[in-house]
N, C-alpha and C positions, 0 to 999 in steps of 0.2 A: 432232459438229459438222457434218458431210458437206458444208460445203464447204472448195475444194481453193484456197483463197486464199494467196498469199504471206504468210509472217508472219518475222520480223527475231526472233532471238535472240541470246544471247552462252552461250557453252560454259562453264559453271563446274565441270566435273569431267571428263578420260576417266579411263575405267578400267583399269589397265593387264592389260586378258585379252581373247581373243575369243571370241564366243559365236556359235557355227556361223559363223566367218569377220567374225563383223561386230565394230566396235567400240561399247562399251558406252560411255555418256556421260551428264550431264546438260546440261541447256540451261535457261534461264533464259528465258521469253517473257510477254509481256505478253496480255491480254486472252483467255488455255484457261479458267481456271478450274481448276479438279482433275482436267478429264476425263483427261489421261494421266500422270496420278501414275501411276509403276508399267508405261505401257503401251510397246507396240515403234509406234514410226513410224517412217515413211519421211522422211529429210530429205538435202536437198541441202548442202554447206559449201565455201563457198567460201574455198578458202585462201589465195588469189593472186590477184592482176588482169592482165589481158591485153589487147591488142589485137584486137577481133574485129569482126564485120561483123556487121551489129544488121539486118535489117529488118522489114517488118510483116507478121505469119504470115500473113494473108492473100494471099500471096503463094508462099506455097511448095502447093504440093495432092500430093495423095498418090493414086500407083498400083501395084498388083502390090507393096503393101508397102514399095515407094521415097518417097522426097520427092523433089520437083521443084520447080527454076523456073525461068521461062523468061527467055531474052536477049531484048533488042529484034531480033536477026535471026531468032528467030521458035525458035532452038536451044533445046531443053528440055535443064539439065544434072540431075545426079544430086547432090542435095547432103546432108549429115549436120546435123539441126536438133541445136540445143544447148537450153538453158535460156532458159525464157519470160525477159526484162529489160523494164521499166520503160517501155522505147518499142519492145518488139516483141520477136523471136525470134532467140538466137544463130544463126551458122551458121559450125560446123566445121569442116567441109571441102566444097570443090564450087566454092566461087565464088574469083575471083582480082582482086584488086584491080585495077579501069579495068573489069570486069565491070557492063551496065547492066541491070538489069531492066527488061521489059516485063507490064503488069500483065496478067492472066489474063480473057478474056471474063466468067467471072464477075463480073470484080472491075469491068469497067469497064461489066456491064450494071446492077449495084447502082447504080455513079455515075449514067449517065442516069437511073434509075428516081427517085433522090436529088432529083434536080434539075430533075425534073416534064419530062422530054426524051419 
């Protein structure tokens, strides 16, 4: 397939054993084809819903192996990305609610560039 797009299943079987720590399941998805009859993938399962602070990945950057983003006072904090959603990037831990982001020179020389400035 090789690409790493989101795709919607429903779990129709676990298995009750582990296999080197993981659990074994099937899943039901629409539009593989046979490619992983039989195969190991990586997937995410969401088991709960929560409260979480969504923003647009373009906004966190990464150094020395951290992710960042930065406040409107100019403070870079340290924050733990989650799961790509629907309108952008979870974020874990790092930011605190009344926290405002300031967008990244990057992001705001793209917008002029956008906008013929």
């Amino acid at each position: 397939m090789g690409d790493l797009s989101r795709r919607e299943g429903t779990i129709s079987q676990v298995y009750p054993e582990l296999d080197n720590g993981r659990v074994v399941a099937d899943v039901v998805t629409e539009g593989l084809g046979g490619y992983f009859v039989g195969e190991r993938v990586r997937v995410w399962v969401s088991t709960d819903k929560r409260q979480a602070f969504v923003i647009p990945p373009e906004f966190v950057h990464r150094r020395y192996g951290l992710s960042y983003v930065t406040l409107t006072n100019g403070v870079e904090v340290v924050v733990q990305p989650g799961m790509p959603v629907d309108n952008g990037i979870e974020i874990l831990s790092g930011l605190r609610e009344g926290d405002v982001l300031r967008a990244t020179a990057r992001i705001a020389a793209a917008n002029i560039t956008e906008q013929g400035q």
